[in-house]
C-alpha positions, 0 to 999 in steps of 0.5 A: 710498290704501288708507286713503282708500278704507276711509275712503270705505267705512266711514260712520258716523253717530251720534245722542245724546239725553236721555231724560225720567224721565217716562210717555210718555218710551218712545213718544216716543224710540222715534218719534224713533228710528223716523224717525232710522233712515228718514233714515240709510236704515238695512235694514228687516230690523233697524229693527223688532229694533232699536226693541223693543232701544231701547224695553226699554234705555229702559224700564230707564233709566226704571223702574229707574236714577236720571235723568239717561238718555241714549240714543246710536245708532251706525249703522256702514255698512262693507265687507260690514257694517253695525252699529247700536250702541244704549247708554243711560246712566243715573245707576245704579241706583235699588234701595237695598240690601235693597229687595226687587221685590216687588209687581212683575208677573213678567209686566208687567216682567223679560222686557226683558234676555231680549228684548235678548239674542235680538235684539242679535249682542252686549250689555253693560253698562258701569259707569263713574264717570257711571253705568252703559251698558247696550248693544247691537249688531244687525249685517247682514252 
């Protein structure tokens, strides 16, 4: 009994999508996103925190990985809380060795890691044999 009403209580949805290596690709994932979100009735107090995490886990898939990129959202509604798991995978890195970042605007690009750590109650990153998943989690109590 105990096991069908945490079953009853915990929800879980989930969402995959690939993410195109071209301009305009951020925009679009994150109005994909955006409407995804309405439709799982996710709490406002986090949407707008856990769009800015997707557009910066996505421009880095973009601007610094080898496609393919795929992006997963996990909403998790709970007893008492409620988590959003937001992971792009991509194919790795796309710096060769000894290529430096110059000619890089320090304030255009950089600032995205910083962002997802203040925003996300935890992150990561995961390199496994298909590429490397960079995550994070925005929870409401």
């Amino acid at each position: 009994m105990v096991a069908q009403l945490n079953t009853l209580l915990r929800a879980a949805y989930e969402h995959v999508c690939p993410v195109p290596p071209v301009a305009g690709a951020v925009s679009v994932v994150r109005r994909r996103v955006a409407a995804l979100l309405t439709d799982w009735s996710v709490c406002p107090e986090i949407v707008e925190d856990s769009l800015l995490v997707v557009s910066e886990l996505v421009t880095n898939a973009i601007v610094h990985a080898r496609p393919p990129a795929e992006l997963r959202i996990s909403w998790v509604r709970g007893a008492g809380c409620r988590t959003l798991r937001i992971e792009v995978t991509d194919a790795g890195t796309a710096l060769t060795a000894g290529r430096s970042l110059v000619g890089i605007d320090p304030d255009e690009h950089g600032r995205g890691e910083a962002i997802v750590h203040a925003l996300a109650t935890s992150h990561g990153i995961r390199v496994h044999a298909g590429g490397v998943t960079r995550w994070a989690e925005l929870a409401v109590a």
